[in-house]
N, C-alpha and C positions, 0 to 999 in steps of 0.2 A: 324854881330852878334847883334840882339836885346837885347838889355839892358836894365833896369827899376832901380827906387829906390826902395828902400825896400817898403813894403807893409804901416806898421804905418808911414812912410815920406809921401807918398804919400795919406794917410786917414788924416793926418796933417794938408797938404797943400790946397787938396780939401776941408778940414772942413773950413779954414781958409776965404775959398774966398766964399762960397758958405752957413755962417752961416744967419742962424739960425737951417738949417739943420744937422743932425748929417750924417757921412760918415763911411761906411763898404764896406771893399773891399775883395775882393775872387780872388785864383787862379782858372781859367776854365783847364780843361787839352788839349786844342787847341793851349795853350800858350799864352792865352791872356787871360784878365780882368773881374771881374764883380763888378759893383760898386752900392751901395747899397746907396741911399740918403731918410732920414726920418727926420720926425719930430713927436714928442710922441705929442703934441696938436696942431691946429686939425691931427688927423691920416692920415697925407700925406707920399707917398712915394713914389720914384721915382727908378727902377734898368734896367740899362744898361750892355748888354751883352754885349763882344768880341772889347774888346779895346785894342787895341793893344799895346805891351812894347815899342813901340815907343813913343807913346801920354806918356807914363811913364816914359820917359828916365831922364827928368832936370824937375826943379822948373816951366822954361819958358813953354813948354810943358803941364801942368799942369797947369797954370793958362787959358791956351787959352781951357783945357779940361774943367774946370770948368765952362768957358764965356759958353761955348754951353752947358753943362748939368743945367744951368741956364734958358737959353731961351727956350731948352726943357721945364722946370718945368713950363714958364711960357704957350708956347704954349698947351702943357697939361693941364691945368688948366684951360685954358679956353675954351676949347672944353669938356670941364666937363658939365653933366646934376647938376642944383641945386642943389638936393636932393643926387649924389656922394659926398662920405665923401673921400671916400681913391682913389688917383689913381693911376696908375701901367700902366708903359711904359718897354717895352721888344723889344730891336731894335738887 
């Protein structure tokens, strides 16, 4: 049986390790995740689909989801043209 924390636990916990970014999280109806990371200046932001209630289940869980949606934002970033303001990753 896959299990998760609640939705605001887990937008808590991601905010927490992954600030200065804000986090919004969505149910998909596949049963898994969509997690929204921005930031209001400059206009960055980051949304990963289909993560599984497993990566959801504990704190522990979620800190190592956060390490990787980190390294994403940074590899994103810099496969950025200049002159991109906003970027958007869909995995």
């Amino acid at each position: 049986m896959n299990t998760r924390l609640p939705l605001f636990k887990i937008e808590a916990i991601l905010h927490t390790y992954l600030r200065p970014f804000q986090c919004e999280c969505r149910d998909d109806s596949d049963n898994s995740l969509r997690v929204r990371l921005f930031q209001e200046s400059p206009d960055e932001e980051l949304t990963v689909l289909g993560i599984s209630y497993d990566q959801c289940r504990d704190a522990a869980n979620l800190v190592r989801l956060a390490q990787e949606l980190r390294i994403e934002m940074c590899v994103t970033r810099s496969s950025l043209p200049a002159e991109g303001k906003q970027l958007s990753h869909v995995e």
